[in-house]
Structure formats: C-alpha cells, structure tokens
C-alpha atoms as an extended CHARMM CRD file, in Angstrom:
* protein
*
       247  EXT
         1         1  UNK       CA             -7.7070000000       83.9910000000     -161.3590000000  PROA      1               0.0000000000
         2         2  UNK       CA             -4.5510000000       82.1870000000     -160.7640000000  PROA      2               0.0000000000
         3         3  UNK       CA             -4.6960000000       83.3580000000     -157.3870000000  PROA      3               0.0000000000
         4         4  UNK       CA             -7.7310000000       82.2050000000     -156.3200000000  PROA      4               0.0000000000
         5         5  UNK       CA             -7.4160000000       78.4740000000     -158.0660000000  PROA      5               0.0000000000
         6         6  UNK       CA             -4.3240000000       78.4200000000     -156.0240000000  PROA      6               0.0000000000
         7         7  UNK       CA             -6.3010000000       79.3930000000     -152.4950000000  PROA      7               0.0000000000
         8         8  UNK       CA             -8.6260000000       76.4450000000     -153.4720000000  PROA      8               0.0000000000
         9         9  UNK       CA             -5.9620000000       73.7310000000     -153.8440000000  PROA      9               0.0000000000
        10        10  UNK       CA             -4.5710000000       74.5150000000     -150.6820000000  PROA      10              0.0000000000
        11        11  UNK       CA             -8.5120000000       74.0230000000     -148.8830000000  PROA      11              0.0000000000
        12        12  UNK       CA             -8.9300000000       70.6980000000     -150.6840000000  PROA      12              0.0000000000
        13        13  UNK       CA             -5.6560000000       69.5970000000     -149.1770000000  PROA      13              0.0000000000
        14        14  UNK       CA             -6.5490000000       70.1580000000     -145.7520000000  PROA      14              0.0000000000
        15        15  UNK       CA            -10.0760000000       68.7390000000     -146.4090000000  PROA      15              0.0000000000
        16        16  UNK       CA             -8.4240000000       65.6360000000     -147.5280000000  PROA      16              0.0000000000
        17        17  UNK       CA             -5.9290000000       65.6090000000     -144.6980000000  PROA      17              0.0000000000
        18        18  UNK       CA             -8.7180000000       66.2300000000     -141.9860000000  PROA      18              0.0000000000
        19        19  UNK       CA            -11.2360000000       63.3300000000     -143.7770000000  PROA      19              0.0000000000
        20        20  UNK       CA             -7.9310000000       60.9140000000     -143.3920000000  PROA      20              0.0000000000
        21        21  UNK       CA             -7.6000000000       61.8770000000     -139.6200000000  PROA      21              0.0000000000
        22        22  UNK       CA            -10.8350000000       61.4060000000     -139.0110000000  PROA      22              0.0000000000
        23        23  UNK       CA            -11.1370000000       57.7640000000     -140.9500000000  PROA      23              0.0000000000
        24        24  UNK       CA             -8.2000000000       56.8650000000     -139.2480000000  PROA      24              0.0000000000
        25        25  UNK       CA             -9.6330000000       57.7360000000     -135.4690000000  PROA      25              0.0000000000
        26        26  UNK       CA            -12.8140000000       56.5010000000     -136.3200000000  PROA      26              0.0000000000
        27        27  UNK       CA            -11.8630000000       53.0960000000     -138.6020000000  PROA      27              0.0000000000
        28        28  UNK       CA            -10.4470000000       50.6200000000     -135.8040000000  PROA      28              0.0000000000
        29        29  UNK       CA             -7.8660000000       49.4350000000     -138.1940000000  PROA      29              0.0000000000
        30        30  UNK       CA             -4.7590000000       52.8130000000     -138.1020000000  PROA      30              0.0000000000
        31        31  UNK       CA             -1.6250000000       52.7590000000     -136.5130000000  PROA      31              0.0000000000
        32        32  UNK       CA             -2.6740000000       54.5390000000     -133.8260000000  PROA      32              0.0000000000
        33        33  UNK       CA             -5.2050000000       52.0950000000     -132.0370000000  PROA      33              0.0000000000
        34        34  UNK       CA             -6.0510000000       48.1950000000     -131.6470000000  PROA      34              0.0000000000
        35        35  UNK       CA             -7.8790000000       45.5700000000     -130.2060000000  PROA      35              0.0000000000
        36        36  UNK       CA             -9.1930000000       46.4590000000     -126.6030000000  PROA      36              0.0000000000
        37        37  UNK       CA             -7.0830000000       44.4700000000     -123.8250000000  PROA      37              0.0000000000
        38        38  UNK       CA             -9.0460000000       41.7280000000     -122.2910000000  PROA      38              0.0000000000
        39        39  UNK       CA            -10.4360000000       41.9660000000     -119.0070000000  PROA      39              0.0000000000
        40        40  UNK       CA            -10.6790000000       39.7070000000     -115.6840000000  PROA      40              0.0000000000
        41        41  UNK       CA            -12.1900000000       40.0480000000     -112.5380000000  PROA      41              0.0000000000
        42        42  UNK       CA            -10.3270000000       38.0410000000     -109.8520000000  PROA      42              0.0000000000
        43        43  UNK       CA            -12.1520000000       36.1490000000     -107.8490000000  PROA      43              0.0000000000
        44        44  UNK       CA            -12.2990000000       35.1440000000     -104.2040000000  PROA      44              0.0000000000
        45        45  UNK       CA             -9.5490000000       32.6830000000     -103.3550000000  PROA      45              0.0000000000
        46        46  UNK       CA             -9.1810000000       32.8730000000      -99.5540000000  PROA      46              0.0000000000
        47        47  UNK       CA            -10.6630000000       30.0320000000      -98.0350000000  PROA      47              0.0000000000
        48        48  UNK       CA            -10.0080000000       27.7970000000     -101.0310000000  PROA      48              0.0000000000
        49        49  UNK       CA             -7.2060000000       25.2710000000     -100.8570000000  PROA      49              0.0000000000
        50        50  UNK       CA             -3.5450000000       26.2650000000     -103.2970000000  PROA      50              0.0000000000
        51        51  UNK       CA             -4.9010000000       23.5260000000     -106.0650000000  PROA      51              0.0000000000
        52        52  UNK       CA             -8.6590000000       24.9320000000     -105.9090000000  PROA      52              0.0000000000
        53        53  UNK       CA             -6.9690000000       28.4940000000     -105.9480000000  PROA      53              0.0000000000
        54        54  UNK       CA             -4.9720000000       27.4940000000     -109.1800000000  PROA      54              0.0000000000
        55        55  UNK       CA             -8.3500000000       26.7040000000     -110.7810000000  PROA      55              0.0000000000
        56        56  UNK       CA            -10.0340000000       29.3500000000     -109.7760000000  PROA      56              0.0000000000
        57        57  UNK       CA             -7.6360000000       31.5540000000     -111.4940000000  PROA      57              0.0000000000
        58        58  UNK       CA             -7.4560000000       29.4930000000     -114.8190000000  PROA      58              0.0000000000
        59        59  UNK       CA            -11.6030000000       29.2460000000     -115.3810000000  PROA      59              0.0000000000
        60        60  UNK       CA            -10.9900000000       33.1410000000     -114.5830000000  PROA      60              0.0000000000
        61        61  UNK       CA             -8.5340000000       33.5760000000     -117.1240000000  PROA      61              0.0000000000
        62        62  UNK       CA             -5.8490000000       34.2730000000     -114.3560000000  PROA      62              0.0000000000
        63        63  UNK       CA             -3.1420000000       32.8910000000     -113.1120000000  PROA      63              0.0000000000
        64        64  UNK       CA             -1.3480000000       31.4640000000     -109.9250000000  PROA      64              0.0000000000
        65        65  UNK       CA              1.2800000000       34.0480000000     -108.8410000000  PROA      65              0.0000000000
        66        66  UNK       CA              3.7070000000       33.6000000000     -106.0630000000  PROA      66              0.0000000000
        67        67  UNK       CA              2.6040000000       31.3370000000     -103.3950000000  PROA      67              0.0000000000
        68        68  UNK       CA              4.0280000000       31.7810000000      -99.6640000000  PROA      68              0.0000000000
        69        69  UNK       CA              3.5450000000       30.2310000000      -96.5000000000  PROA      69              0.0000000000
        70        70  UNK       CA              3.2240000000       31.5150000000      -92.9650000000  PROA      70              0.0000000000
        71        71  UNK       CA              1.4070000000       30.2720000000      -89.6950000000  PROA      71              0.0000000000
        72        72  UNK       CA             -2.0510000000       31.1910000000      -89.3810000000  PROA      72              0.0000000000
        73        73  UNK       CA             -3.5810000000       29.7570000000      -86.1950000000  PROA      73              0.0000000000
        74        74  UNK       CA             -7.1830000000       30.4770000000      -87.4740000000  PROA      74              0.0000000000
        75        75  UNK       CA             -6.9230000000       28.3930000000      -90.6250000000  PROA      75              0.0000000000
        76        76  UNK       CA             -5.6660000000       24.7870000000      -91.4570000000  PROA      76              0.0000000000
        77        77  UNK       CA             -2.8640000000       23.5500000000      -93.3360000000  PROA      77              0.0000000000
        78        78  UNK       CA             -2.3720000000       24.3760000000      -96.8390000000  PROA      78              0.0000000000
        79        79  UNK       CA             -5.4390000000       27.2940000000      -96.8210000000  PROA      79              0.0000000000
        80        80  UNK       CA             -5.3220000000       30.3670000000      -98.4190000000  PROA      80              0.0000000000
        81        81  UNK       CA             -5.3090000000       33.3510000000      -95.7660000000  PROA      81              0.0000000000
        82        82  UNK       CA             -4.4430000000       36.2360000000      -97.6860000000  PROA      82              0.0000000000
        83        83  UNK       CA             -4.5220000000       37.2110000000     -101.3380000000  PROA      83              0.0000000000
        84        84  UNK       CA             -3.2110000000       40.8770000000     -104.0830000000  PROA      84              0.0000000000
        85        85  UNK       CA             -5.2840000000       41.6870000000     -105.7900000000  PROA      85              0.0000000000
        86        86  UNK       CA             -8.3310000000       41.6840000000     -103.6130000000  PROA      86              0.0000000000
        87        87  UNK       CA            -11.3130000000       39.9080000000     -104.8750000000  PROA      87              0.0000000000
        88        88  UNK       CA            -13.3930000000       42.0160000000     -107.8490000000  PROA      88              0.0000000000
        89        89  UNK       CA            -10.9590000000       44.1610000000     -108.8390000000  PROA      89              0.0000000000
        90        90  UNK       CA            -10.1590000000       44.0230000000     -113.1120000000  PROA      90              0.0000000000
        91        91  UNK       CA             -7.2320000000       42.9220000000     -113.7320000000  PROA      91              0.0000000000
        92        92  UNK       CA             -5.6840000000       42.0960000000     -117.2240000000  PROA      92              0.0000000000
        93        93  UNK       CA             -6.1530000000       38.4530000000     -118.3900000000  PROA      93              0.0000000000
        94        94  UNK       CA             -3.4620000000       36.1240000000     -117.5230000000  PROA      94              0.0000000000
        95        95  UNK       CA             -2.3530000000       38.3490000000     -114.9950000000  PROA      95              0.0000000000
        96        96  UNK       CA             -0.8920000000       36.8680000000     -111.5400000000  PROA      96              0.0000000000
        97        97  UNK       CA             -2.5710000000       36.6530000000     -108.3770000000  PROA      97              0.0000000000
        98        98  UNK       CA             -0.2190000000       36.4350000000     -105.1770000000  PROA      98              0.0000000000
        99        99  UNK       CA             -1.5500000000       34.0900000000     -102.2510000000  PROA      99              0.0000000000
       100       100  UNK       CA             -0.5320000000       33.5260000000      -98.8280000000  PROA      100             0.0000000000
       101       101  UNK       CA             -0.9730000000       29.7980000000      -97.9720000000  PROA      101             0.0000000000
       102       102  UNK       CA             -1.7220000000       28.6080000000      -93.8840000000  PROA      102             0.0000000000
       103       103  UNK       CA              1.1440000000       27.0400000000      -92.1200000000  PROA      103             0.0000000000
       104       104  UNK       CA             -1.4040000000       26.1460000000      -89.2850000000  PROA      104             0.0000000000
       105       105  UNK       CA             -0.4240000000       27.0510000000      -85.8230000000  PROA      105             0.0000000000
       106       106  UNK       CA              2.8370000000       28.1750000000      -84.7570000000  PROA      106             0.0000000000
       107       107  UNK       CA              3.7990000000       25.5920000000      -82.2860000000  PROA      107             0.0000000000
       108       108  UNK       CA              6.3120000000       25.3630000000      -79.2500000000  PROA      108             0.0000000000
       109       109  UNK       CA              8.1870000000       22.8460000000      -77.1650000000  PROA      109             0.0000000000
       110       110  UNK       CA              7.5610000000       23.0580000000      -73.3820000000  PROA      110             0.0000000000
       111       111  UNK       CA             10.9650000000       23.5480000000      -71.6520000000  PROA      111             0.0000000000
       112       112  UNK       CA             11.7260000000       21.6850000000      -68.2490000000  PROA      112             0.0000000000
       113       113  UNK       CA             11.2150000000       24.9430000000      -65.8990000000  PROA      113             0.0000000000
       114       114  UNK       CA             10.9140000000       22.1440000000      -62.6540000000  PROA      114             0.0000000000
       115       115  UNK       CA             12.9330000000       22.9660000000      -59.7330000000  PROA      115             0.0000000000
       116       116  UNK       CA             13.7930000000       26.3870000000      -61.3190000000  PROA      116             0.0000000000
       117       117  UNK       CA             12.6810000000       29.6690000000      -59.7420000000  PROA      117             0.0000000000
       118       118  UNK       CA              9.5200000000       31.6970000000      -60.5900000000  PROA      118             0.0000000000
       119       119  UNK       CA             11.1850000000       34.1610000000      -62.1970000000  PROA      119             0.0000000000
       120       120  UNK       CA             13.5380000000       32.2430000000      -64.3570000000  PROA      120             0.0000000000
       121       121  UNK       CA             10.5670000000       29.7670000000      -65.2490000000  PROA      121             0.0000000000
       122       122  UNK       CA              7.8960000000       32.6220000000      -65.7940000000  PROA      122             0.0000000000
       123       123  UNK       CA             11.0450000000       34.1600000000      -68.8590000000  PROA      123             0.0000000000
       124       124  UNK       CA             11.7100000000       30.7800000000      -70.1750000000  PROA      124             0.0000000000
       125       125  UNK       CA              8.4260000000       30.1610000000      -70.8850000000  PROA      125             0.0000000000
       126       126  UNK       CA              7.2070000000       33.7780000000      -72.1350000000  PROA      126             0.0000000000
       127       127  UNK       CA             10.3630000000       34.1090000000      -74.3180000000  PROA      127             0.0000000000
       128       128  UNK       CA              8.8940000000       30.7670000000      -75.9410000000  PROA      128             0.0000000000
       129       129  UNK       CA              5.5250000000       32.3600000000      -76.7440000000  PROA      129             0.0000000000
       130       130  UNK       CA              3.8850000000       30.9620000000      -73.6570000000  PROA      130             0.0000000000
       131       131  UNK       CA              1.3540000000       32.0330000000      -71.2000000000  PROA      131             0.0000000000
       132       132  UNK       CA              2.2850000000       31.2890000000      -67.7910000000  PROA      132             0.0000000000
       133       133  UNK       CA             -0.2640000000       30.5810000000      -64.5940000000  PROA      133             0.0000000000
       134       134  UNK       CA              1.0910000000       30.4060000000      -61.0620000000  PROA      134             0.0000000000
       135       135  UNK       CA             -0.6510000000       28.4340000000      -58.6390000000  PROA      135             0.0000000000
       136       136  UNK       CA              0.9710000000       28.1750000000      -54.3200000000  PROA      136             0.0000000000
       137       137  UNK       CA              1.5660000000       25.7910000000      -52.6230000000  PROA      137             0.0000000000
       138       138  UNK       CA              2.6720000000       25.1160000000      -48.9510000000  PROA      138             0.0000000000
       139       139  UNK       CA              6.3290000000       23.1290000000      -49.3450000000  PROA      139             0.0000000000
       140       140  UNK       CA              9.5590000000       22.8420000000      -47.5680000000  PROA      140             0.0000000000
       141       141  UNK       CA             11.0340000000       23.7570000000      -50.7910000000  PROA      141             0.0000000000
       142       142  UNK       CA             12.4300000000       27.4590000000      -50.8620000000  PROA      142             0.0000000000
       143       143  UNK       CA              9.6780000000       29.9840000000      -51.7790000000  PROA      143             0.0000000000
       144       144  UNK       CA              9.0440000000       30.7290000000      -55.4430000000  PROA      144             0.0000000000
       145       145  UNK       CA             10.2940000000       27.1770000000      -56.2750000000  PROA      145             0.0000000000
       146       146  UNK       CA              8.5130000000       25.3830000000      -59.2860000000  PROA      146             0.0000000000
       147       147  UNK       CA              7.1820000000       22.4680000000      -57.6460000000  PROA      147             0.0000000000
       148       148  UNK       CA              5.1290000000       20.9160000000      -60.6150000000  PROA      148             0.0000000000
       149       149  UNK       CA              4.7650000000       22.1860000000      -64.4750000000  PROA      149             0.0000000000
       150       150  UNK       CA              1.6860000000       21.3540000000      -66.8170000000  PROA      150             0.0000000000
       151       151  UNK       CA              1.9200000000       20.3030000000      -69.7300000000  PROA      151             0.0000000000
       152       152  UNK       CA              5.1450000000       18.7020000000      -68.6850000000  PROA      152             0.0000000000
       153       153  UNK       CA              8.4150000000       19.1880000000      -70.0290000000  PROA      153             0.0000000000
       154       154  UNK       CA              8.4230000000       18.3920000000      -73.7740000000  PROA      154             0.0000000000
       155       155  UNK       CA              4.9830000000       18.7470000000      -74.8920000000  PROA      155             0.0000000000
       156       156  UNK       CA              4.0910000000       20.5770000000      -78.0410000000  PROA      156             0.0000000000
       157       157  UNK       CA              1.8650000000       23.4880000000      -77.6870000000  PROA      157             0.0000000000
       158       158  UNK       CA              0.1420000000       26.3210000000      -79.7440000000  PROA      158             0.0000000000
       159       159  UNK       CA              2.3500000000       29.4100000000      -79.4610000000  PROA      159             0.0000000000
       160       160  UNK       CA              0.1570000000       31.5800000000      -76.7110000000  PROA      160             0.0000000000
       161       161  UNK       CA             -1.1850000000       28.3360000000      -75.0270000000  PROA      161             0.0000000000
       162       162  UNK       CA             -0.8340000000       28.5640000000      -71.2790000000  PROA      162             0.0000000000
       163       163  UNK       CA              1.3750000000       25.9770000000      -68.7960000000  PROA      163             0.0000000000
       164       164  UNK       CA              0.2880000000       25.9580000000      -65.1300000000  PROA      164             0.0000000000
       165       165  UNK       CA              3.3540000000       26.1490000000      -62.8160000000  PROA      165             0.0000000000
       166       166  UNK       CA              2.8210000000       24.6630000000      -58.6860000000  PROA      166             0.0000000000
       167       167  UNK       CA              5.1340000000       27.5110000000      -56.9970000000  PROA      167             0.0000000000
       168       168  UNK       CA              6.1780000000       26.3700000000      -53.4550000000  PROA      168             0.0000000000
       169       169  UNK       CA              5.1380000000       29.4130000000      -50.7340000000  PROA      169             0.0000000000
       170       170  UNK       CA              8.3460000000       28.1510000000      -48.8330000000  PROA      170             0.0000000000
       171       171  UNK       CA              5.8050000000       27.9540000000      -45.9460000000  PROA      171             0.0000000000
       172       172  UNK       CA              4.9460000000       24.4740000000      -44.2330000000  PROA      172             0.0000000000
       173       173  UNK       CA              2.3440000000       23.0100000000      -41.4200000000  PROA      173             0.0000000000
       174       174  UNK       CA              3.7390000000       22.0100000000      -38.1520000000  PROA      174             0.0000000000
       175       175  UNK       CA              3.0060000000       18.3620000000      -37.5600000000  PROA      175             0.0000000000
       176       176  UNK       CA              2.8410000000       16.8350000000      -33.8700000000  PROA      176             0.0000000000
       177       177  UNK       CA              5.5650000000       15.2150000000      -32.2690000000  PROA      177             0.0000000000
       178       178  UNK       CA              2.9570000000       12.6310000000      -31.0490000000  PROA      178             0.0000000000
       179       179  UNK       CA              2.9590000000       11.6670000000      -34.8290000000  PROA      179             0.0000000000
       180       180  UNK       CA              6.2410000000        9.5250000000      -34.6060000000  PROA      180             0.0000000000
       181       181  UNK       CA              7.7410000000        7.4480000000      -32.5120000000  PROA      181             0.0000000000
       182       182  UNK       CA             11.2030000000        5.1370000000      -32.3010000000  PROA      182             0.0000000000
       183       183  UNK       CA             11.4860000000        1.7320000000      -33.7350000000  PROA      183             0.0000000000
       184       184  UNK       CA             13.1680000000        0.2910000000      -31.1080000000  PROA      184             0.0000000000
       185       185  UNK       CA             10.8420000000       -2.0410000000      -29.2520000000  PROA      185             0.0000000000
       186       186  UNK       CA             13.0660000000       -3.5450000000      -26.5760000000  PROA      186             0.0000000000
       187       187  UNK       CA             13.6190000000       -2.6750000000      -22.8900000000  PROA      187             0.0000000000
       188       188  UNK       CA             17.0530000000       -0.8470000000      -22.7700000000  PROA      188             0.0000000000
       189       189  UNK       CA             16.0090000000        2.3660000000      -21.8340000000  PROA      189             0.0000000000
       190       190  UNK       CA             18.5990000000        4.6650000000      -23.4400000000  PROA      190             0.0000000000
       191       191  UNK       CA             17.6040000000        2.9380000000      -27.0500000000  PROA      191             0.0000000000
       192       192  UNK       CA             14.2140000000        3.9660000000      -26.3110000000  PROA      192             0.0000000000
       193       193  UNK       CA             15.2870000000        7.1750000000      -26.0130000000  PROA      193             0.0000000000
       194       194  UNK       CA             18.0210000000        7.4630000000      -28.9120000000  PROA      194             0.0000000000
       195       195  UNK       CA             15.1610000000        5.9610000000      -30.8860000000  PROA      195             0.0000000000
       196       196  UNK       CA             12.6610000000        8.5860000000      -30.3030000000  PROA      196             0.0000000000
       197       197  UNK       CA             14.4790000000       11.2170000000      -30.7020000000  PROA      197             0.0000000000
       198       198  UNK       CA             15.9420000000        9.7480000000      -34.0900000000  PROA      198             0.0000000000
       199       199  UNK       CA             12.0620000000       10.1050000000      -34.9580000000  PROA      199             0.0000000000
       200       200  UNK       CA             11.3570000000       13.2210000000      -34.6640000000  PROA      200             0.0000000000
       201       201  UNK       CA             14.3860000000       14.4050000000      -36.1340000000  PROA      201             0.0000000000
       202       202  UNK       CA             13.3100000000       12.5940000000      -39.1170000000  PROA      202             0.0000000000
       203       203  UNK       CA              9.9540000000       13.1780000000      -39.2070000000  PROA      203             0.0000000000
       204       204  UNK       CA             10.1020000000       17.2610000000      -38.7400000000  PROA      204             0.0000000000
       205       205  UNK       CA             13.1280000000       17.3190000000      -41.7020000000  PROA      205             0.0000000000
       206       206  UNK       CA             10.4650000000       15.2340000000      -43.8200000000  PROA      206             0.0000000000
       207       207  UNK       CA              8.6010000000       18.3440000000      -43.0870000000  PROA      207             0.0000000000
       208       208  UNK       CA             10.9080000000       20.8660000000      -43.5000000000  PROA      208             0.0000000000
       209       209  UNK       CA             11.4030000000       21.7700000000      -40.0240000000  PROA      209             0.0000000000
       210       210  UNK       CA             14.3600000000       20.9260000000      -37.8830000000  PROA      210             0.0000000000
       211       211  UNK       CA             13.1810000000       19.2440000000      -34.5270000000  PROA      211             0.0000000000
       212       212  UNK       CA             15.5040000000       20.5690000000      -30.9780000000  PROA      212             0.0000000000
       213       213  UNK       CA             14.5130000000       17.1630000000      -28.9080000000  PROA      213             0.0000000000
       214       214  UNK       CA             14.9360000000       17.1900000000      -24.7730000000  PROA      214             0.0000000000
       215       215  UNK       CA             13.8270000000       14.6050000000      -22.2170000000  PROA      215             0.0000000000
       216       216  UNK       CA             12.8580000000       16.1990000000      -19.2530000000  PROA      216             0.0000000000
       217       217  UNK       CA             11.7220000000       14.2130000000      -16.0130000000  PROA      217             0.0000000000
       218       218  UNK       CA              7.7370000000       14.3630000000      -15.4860000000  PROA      218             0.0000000000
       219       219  UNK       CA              4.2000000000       13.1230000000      -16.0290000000  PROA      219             0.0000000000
       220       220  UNK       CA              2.3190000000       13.6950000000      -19.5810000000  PROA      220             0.0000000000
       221       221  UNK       CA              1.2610000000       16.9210000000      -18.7120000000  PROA      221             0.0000000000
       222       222  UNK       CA              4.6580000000       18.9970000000      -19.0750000000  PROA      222             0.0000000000
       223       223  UNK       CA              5.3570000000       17.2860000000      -22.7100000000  PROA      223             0.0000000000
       224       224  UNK       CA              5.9040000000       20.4580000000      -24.9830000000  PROA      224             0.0000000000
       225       225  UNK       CA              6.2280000000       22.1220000000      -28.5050000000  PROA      225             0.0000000000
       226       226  UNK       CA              7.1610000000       25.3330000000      -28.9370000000  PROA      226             0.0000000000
       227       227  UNK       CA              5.4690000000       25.6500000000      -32.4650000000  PROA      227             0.0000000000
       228       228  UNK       CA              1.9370000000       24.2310000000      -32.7970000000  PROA      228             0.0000000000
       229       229  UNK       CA              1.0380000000       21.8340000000      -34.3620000000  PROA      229             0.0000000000
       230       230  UNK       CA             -1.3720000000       22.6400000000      -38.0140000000  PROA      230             0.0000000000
       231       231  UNK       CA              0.5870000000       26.2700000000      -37.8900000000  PROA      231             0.0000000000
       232       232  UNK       CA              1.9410000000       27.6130000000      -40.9670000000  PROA      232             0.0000000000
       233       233  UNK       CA              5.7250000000       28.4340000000      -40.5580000000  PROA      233             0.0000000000
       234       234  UNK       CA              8.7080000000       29.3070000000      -42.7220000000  PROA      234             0.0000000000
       235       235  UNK       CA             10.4890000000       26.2840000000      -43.7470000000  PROA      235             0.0000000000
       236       236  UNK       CA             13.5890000000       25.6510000000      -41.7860000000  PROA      236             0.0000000000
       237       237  UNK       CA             12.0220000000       26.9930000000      -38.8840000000  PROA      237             0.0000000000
       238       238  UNK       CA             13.1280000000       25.4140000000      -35.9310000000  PROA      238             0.0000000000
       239       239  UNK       CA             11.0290000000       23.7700000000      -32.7690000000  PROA      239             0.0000000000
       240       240  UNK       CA             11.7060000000       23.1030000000      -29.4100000000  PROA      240             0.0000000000
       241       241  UNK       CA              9.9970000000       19.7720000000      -27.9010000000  PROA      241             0.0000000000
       242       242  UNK       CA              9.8870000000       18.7610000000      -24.1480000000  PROA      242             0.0000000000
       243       243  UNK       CA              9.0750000000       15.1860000000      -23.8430000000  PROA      243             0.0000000000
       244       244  UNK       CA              8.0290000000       13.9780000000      -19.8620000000  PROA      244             0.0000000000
       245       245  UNK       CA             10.2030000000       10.9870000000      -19.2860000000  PROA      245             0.0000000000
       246       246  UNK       CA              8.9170000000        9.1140000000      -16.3850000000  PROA      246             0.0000000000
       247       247  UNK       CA             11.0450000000        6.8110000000      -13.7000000000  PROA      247             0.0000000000
C-alpha cells in the first residue's frame, strides 16, 4: 500500500507541474512572454520634400533617419530621390527611415577651349562632363583650330550638356586680285605700282594666302593668277599674279 500511495504522489506532481506550464504559456502575464512589439508600415517618402518626409514618418509612428544629399538631375532641390526601407514594408515603431535628398543638377563651368586645338578642346571639355559638337569651317587659321565656342567661356552648364565648337578646315577661298587696288592716286608711276602691289600683298595675307606680284608689259588680256579665284586651297598656299602694265 505504501508503494502505491507513493506512485500517486509522484503523478500529482507532474500534473501540477504540467497545469503550471501550461497557465504560464497560455496566461499572457509569465516570464517567458510580453506585450507584442508595435508595428509600422513606412510609407512613401520619395517625391515629398525633407520637412514633409519628417512628417510623414511621425503621423506613421516613424522616424527621420539619416538624411544625405547627392545631385539628381531629374528632381529639384531639396527632394527626396531615394529612401531604406522601401515603402510598405513593417518596420518596428519609432524605427528610422534613411533618405537621400536632391542636390539638383550637377553643374559645370565652360573652360576657354578658343584658339586651342580639336583635340585638346574636345578632352578639356569631356574630362568636365561635357558633350562636345564640331562644326568646319573654311579659315586661314591652321586646321583643327577652335575658331568659336558656344556657350562661351564661363558659362554654367548641366553636367552632359553639349558646347558647339567652329573648327577651322585650315582651307580658304581664293579671292581676285581685281578685288584690291593701291591707294596712291597720283601720277608718279612707280607709286602706282609700289601701291598695287602693297594691295595685294595685303589683301591675299587677309586671306591667308601669300600673293607673288609681277608687272609684266601688255594689254588686259595677259593679266594672270595662277590659283582661281572662289577655289578652295590650303592656307598659306601661295599665288602667282601677272598684271599687264601698259606704256
């Protein structure tokens, strides 16, 4: 008898023990478990300024995390671009949310590329950010020579924007020697003649050319230019001219 009233203790023990387990899992107030966490859903903040951000967070029951800048030619000043965690996810209230704030467009200065050649302009520019367009143009200046530069030097641009460069062809049009003529308007021959020739020197230089000038004796027929006149020649190029000089 003893032993059995003994067997019985030991099954109302573990009765006992297992109805406290169970109370204890089941009763919301043991040492093993509490109050659920609160929950918050974030919501969407890109778009929204940093301030309307901020209070999107707080009526959330979120908060403002770290804030950084960085350009962002698609949206304007002081925007929110990018934001962790993404819009919906559950995140624990009070949490932070992380934003990325619009610096606007990354902007350059235009460099002064005039006079410089095509190839050092074209790597100025690019190593700024810049697009570069070439345009020719017939010039007595040597070819691949930036002539002209738009925007000009100095201007602020979006980095990616494009500047138009005028790049000389080193190629120029022939003009007549019929186009100039002396200044000297009196009778002494030989001034007439220093005069002329004086004029066409100039005037072919002006056009990149260098003018050989001969007076030859005949009528208006044998005058003569070894280049015509409207061609397209290298500049520098030099040509011959024959003017009739009559008794």
């Amino acid at each position: 008898m003893e032993h059995i009233s003994s067997g019985r203790r030991v099954a109302a023990v573990v009765l006992l023990c297992i109805a406290l387990v169970g109370c204890r899992g089941t009763g919301g107030n043991g040492a093993g478990t509490g109050p659920p966490a609160a929950v918050a859903t974030v919501p969407v903040l890109v778009g929204l300024s940093e301030s309307e951000a901020g209070q999107a967070l707080t009526t959330a029951n979120l908060k403002l995390g770290t804030v950084t800048s960085a350009f962002d030619a698609s949206a304007a000043v002081g925007v929110v671009t990018t934001q962790a965690p993404a819009p919906g996810i559950s995140a624990p209230a009070g949490s932070p949310v992380a934003v990325v704030v619009s610096k606007g467009p990354d902007s350059v200065t235009v460099v002064d590329v005039k006079g410089d050649s095509e190839t050092k302009a074209r790597s100025s520019l690019t190593a700024a950010g810049l697009v570069v367009k070439i345009t020719a143009k017939d010039d007595k200046s040597k070819k691949g020579t930036v002539l002209k530069q738009s925007p000009a030097a100095g201007a602020k641009l979006v980095r990616g924007a494009t500047v138009k460069l005028t790049v000389s062809t080193g190629m120029v049009r022939v003009p007549s020697w019929k186009d100039f003529h002396g200044s000297y308007n009196g009778n002494d021959w030989g001034k007439v003649l220093d005069s002329t020739e004086a004029a066409l020197i100039a005037g072919f230089r002006r056009a990149g050319l260098v003018a050989v000038v001969e007076f030859i004796p005949g009528d208006a027929g044998s005058a003569y230019q070894s280049v015509r006149a409207g061609s397209r020649v290298r500049t520098g190029t030099r040509v011959h001219i024959r003017i009739p000089v009559w008794d």
